[in-house]
Backbone bond lengths (Angstrom), bond angles and torsions (degrees), N, CA, C in turn:
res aa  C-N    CA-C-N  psi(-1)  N-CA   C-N-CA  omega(-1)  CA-C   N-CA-C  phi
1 X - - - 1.473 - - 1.519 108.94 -
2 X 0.884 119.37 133.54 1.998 146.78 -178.34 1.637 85.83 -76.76
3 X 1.450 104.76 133.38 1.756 112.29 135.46 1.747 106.67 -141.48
4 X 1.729 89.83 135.36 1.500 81.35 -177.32 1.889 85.27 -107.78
5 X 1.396 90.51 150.07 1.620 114.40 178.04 1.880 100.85 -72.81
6 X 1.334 130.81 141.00 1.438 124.50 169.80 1.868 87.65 -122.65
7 X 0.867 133.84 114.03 1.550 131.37 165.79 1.971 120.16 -103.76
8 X 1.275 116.59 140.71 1.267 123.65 -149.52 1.362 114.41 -123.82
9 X 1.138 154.07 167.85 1.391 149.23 165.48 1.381 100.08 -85.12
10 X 1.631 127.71 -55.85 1.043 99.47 172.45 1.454 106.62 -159.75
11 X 1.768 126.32 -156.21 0.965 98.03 -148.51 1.726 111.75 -87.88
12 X 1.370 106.37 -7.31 1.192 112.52 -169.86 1.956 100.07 -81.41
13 X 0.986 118.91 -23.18 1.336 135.93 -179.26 1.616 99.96 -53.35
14 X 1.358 110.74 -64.59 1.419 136.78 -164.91 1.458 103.37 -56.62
15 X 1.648 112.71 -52.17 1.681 116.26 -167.97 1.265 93.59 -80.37
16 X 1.385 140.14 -41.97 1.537 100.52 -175.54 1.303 114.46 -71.98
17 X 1.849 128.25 -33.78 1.335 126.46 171.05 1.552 102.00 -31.87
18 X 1.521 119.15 -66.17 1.667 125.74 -162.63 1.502 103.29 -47.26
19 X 1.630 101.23 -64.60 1.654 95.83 -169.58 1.734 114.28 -55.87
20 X 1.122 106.72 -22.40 1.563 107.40 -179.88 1.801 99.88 -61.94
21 X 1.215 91.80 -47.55 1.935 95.67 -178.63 1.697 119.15 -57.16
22 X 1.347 72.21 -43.84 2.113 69.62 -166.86 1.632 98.73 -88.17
23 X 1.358 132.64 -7.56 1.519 117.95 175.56 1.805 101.94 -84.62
24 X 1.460 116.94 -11.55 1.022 121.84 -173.35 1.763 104.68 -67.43
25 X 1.284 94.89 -59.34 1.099 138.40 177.81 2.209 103.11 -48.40
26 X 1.083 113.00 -65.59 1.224 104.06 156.93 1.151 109.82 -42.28
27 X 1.569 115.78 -106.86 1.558 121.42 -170.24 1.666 104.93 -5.33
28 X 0.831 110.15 -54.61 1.599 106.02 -160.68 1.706 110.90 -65.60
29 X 1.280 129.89 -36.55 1.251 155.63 157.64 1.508 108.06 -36.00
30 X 1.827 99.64 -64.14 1.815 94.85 -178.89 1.227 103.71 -69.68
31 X 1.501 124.06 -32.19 1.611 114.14 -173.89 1.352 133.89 -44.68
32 X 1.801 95.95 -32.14 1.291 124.89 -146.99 1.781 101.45 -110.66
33 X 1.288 121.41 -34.14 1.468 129.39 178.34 1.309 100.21 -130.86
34 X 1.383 154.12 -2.96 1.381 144.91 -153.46 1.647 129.91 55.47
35 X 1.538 88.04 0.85 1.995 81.45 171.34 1.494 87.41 -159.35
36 X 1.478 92.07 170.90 1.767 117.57 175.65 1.750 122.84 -128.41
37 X 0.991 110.21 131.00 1.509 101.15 150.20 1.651 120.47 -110.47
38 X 1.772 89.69 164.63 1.541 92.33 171.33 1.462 98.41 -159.30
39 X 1.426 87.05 116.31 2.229 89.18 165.44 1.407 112.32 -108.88
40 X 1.163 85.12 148.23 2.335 97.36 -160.73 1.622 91.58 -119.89
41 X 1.384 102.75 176.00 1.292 128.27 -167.81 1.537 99.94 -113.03
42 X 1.736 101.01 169.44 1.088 99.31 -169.36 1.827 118.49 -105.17
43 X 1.201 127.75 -117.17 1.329 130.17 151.91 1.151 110.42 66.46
44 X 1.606 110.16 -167.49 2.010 117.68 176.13 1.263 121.63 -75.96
45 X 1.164 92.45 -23.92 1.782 110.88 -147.55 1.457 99.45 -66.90
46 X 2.064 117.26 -35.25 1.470 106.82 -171.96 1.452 123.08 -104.53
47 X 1.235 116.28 11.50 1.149 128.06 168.84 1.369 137.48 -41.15
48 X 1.711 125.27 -38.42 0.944 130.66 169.19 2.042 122.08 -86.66
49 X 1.178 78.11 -23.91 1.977 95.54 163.13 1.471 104.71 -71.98
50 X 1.483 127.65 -48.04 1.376 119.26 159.23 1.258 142.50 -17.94
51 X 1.557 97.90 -50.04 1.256 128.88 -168.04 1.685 99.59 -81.33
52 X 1.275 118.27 -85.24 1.005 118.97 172.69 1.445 123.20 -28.11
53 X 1.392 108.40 -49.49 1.744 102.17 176.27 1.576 127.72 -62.71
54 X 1.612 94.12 -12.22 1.773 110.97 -169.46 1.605 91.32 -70.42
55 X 1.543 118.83 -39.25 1.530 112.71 -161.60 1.638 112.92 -67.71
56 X 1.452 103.35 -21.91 1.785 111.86 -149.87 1.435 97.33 -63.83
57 X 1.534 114.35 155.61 1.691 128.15 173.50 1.390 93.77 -80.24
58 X 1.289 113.86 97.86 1.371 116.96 144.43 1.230 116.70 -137.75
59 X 1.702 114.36 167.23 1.233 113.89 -171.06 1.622 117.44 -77.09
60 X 1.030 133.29 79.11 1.616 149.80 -132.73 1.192 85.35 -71.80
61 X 1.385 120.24 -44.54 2.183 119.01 -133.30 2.222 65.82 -81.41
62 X 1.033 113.99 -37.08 2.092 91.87 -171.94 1.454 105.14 -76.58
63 X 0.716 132.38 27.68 1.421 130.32 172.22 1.262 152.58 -129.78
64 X 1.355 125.42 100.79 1.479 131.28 -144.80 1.842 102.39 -90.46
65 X 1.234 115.48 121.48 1.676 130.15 161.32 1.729 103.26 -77.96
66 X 1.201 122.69 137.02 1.380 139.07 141.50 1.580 117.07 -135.95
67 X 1.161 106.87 170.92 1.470 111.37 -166.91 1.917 94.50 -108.00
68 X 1.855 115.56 169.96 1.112 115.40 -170.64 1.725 92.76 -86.42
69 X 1.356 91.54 -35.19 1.864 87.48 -160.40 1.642 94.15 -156.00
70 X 1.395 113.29 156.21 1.528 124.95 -174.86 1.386 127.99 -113.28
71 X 0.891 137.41 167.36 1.508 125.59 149.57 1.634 104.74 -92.39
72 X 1.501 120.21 -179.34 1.304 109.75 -151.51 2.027 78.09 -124.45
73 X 1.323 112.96 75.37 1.548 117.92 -169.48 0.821 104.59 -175.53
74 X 2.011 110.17 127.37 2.053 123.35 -164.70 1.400 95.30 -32.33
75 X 1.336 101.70 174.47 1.607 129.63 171.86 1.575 114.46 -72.27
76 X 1.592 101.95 -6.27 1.877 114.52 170.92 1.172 124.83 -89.79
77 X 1.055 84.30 -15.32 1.831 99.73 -177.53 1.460 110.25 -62.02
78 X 1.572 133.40 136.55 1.478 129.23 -175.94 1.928 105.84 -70.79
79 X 1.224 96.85 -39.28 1.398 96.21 171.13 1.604 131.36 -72.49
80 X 1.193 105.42 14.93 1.337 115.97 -161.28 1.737 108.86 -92.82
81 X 1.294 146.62 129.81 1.584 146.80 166.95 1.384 84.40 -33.25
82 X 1.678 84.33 -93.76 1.598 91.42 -166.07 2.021 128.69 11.76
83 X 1.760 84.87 -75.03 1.215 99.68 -175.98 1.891 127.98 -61.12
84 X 1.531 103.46 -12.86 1.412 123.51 170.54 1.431 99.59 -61.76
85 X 1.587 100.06 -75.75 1.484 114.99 -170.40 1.804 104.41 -45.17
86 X 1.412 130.05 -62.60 1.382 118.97 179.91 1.396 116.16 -37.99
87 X 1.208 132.83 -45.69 1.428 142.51 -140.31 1.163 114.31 -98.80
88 X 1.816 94.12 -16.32 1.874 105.02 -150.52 2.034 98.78 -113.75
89 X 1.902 93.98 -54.32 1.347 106.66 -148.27 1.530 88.16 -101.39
90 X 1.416 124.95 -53.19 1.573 129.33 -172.90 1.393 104.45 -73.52
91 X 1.000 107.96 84.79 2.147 126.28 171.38 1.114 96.66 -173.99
92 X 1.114 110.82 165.50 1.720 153.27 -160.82 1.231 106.95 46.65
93 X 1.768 126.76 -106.92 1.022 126.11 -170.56 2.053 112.49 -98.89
94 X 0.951 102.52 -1.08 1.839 122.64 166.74 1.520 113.05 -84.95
95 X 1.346 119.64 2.08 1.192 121.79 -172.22 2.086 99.14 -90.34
96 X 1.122 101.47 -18.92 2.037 99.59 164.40 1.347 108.45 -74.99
97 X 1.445 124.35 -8.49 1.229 98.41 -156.86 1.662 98.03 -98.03
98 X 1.598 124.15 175.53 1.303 120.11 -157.67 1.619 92.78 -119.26
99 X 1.535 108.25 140.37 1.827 135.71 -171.58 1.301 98.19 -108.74
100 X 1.641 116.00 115.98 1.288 128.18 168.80 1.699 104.85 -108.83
101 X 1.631 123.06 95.21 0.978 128.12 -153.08 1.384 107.51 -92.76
102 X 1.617 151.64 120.51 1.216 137.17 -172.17 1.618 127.98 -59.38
103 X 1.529 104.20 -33.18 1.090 111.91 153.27 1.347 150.43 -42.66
104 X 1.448 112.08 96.70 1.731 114.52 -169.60 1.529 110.69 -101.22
105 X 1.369 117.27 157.80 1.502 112.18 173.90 1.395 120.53 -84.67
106 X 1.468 106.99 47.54 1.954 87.48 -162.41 1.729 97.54 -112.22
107 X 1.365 103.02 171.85 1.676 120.66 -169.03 1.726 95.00 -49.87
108 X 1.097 156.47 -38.19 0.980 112.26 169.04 2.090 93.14 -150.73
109 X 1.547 99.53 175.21 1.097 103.49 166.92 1.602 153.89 -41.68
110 X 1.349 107.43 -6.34 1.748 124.58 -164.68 1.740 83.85 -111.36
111 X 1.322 116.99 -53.34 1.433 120.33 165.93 1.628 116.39 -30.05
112 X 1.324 107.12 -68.32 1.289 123.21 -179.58 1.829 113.42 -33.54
113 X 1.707 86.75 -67.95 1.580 115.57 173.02 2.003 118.86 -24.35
114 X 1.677 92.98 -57.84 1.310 119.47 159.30 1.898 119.92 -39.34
115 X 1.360 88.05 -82.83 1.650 102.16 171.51 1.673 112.44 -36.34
116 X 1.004 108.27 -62.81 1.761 128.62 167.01 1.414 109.01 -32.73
117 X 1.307 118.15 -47.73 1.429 92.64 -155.30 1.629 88.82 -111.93
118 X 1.447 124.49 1.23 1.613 113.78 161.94 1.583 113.98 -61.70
119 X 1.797 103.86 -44.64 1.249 121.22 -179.86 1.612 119.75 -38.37
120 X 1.585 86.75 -61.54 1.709 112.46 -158.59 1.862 107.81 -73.89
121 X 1.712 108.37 -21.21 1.677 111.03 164.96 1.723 120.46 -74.77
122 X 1.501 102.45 10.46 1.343 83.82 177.12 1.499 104.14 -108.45
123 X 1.365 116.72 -3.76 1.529 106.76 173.09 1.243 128.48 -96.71
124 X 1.634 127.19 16.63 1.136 133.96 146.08 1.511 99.79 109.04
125 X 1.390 93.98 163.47 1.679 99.73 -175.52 0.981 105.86 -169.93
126 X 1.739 119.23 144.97 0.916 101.58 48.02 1.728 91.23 -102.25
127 X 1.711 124.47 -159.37 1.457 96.59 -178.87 1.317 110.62 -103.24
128 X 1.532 106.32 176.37 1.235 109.21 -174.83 1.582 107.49 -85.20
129 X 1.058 127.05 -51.38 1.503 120.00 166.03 1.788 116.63 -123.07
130 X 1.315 114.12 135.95 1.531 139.18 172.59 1.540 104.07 -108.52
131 X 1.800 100.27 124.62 1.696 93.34 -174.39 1.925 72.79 -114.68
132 X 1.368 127.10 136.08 1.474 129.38 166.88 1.489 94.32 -115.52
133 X 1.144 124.84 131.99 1.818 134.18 100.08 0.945 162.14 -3.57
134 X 1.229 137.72 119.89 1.456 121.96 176.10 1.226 134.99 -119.14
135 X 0.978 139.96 178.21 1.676 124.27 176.60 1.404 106.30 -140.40
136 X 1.280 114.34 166.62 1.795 121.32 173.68 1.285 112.34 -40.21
137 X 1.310 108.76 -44.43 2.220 111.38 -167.52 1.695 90.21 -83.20
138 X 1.334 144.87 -5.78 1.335 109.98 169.84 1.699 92.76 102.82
139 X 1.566 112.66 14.60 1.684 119.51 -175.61 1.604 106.12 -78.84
140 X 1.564 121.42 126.35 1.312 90.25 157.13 1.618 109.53 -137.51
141 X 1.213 138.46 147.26 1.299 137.45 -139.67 1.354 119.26 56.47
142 X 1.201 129.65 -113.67 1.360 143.98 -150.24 2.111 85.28 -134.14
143 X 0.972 134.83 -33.90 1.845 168.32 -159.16 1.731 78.63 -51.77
144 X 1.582 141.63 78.21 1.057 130.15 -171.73 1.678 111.06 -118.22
145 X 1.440 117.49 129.83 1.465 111.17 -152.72 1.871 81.63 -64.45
146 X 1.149 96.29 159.51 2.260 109.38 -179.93 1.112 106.38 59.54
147 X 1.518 129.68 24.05 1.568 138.03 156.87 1.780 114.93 -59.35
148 X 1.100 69.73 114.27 1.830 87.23 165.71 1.285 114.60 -33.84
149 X 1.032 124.49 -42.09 2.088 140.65 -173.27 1.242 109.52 -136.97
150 X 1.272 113.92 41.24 1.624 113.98 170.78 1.210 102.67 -75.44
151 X 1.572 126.32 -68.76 1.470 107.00 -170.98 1.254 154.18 -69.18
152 X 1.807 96.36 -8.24 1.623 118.27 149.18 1.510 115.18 -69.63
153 X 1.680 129.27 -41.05 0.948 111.53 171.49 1.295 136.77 -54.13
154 X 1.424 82.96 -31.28 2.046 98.85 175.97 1.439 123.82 -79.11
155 X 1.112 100.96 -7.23 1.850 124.77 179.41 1.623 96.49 -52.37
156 X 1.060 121.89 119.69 1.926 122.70 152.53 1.407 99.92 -51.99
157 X 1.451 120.16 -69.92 1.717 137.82 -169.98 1.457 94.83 -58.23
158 X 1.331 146.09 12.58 1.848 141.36 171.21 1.776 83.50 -98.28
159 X 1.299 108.83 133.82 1.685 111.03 170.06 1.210 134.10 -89.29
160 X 0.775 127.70 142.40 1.615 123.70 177.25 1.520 131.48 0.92
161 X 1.141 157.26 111.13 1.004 131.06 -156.36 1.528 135.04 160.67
162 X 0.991 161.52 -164.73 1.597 139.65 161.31 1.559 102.45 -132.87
163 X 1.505 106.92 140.40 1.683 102.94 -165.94 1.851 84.69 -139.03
164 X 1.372 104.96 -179.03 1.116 138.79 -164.03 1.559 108.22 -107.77
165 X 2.145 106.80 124.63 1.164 110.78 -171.38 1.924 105.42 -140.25
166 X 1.657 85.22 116.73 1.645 79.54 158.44 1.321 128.98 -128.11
167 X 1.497 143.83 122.94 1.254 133.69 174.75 1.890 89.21 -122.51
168 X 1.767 67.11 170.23 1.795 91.02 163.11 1.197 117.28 -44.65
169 X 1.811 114.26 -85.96 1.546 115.26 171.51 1.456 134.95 -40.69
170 X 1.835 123.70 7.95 1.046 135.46 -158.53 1.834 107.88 -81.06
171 X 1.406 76.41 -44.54 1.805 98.00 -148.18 1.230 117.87 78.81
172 X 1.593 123.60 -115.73 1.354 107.53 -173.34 1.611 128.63 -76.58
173 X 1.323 128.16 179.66 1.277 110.77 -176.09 1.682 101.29 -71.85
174 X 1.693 102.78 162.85 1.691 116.11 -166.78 1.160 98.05 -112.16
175 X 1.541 105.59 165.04 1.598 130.17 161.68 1.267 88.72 -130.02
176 X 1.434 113.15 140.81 1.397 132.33 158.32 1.788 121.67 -146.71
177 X 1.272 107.13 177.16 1.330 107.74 -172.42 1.515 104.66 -95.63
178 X 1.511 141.99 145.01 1.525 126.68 -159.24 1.778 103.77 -92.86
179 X 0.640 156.05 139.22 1.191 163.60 161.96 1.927 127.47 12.90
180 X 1.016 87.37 -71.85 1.452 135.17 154.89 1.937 90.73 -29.48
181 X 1.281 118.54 -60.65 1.560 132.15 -156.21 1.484 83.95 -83.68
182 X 1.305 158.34 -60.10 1.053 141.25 161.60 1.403 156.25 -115.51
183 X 1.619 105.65 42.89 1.126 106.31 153.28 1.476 129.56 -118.86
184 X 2.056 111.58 64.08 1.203 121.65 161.10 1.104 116.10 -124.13
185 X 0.902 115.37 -7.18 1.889 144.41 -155.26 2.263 98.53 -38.14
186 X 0.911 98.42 123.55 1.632 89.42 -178.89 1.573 101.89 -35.00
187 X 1.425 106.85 -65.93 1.618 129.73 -169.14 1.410 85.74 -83.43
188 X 1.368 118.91 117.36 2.002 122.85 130.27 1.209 119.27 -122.30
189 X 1.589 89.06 130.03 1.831 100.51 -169.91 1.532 88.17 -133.16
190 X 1.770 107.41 126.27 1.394 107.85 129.65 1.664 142.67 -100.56
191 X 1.326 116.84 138.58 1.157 114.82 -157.07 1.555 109.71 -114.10
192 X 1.541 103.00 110.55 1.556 85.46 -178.49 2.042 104.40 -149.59
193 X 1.449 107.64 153.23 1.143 96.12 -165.60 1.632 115.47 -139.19
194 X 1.627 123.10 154.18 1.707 89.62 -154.56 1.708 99.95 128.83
195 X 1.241 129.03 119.66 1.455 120.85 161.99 1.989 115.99 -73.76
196 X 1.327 104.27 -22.47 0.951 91.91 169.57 1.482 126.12 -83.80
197 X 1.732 125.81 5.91 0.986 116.00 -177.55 2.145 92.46 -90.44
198 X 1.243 69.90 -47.41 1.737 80.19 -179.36 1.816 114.52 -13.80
199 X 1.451 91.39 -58.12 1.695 137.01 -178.36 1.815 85.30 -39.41
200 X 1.504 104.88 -70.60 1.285 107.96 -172.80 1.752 126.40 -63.68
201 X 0.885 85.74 -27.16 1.746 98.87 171.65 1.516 114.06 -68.18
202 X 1.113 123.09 -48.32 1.513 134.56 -173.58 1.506 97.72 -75.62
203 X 1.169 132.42 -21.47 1.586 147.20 162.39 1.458 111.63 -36.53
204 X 1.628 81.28 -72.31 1.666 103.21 -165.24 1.873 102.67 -82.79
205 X 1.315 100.49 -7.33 1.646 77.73 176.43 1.764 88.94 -83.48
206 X 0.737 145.28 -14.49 1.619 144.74 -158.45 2.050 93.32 -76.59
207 X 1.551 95.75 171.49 1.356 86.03 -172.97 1.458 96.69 -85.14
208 X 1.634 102.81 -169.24 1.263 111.73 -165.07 1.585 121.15 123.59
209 X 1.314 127.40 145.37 1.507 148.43 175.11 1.750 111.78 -30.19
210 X 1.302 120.10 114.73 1.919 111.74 173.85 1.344 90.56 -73.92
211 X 1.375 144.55 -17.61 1.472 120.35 -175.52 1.499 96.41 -81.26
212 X 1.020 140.03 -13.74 1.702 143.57 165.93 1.316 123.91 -38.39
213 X 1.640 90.57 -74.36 1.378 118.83 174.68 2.136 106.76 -132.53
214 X 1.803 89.53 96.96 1.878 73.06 -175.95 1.335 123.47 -58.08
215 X 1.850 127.62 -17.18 1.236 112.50 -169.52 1.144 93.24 -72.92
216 X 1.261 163.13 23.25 1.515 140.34 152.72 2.058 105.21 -83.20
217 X 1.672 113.49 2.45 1.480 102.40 156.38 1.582 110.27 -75.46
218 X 1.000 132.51 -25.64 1.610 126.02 -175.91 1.370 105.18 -115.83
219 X 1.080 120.09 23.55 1.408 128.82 171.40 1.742 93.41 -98.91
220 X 1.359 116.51 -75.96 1.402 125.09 -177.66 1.625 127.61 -72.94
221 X 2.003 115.45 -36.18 1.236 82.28 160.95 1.796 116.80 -132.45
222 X 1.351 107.77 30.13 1.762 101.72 159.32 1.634 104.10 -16.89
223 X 1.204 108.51 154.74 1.042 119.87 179.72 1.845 80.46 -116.20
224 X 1.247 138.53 -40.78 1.359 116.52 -156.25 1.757 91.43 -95.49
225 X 1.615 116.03 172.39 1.234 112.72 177.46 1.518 112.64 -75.06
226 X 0.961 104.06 149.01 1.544 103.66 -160.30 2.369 91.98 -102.74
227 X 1.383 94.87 137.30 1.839 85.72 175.74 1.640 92.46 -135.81
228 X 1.453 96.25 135.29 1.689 124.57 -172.78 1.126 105.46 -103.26
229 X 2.095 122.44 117.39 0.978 133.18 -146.85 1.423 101.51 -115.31
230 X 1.424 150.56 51.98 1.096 143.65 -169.76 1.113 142.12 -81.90
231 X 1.483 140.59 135.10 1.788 107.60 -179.96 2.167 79.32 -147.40
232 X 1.458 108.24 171.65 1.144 107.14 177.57 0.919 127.53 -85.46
């Protein structure tokens, strides 16, 4: 697997570069089949790419948002994706486009998981763009080293789908997408910003265990080329 490095002055530099990429990257999708997906990440880090991508001319009303992975808490919740993506990405002219949120209301989380991934097979796959994340431990999605379903998630042979995640560093219990669900994605971008993530990246390209650090599963075997979006 290819990763090409994209490096930035800074961070505002980077999100309009990104949104320029992935609206590109749409457009080309509806051109080509009449619709798009895109599942995003969660955290600080994508917030201002949000923004920027909310402005871009695209054909919004064809275009489906989902998230990579959830917390297992309403769409009100401050900790919630969901609630990033509403606040952040669904405004201005992204406000036609349609939010397939992983989050379900049912009695418990594995339920949810279920609901999720009946939901999430009807908008096609594989996707057209995956924006992933990273974190200090080497986390990426929901993919948490002492995860309850790390090594099914990390499974190629686990199918498509959204499964159930708990670790320590989690907090609440997760929904995420399994492995398999995004690493073909036309577009794979990880986006991360920070010398100390950097720090962590140059880590995980080093050898060593994916149950360690899971982003070294889409580091080593994405099937799509993977492009590293960084600025400090």
């Amino acid at each position: 697997m290819t990763a090409t490095m994209h490096n930035f002055a800074n961070a505002a530099e980077l999100a309009r570069n990104l949104a320029d990429k992935v609206a590109a990257s749409l457009s080309m999708a509806i051109a080509s089949k009449g619709t798009a997906v895109i599942a995003v990440s969660g955290g600080s880090t994508p917030k201002a790419f949000f923004q920027e991508l909310s402005t871009r001319d695209i054909d919004w009303a064809k275009v489906t948002i989902t998230l990579v992975d959830e917390r297992f808490v309403p769409a009100d919740n401050p900790r919630s994706n969901h609630l990033l993506v509403a606040s952040n990405l669904l405004q201005n002219s992204a406000k036609a486009a349609t939010f397939q949120p992983l989050y379900q209301a049912a009695a418990s989380v594995e339920e949810a998981a279920k609901l999720s991934t009946a939901a999430t097979s009807k908008i096609g796959n594989p996707f057209d763009v995956v924006i992933l994340g990273m974190g200090g431990d080497g986390h990426t999605a929901s993919f948490f080293p002492g995860g309850s379903n790390l090594a099914v998630a990390l499974n190629p042979a686990t199918p498509r789908g959204v499964m159930t995640m708990d670790a320590e560093g989690a907090g609440e219990p997760r929904l995420t997408f399994t492995f398999s669900s995004l690493q073909d994605a036309e577009l794979l971008i990880l986006h991360i910003e920070g010398e100390s993530k950097k720090d962590v990246l140059a880590k995980a390209e080093g050898a060593g265990d994916e149950a360690e650090m899971p982003i070294r599963a889409i580091l080593r075997r994405a099937a799509s080329p993977l492009d590293i979006y960084w600025a400090p």
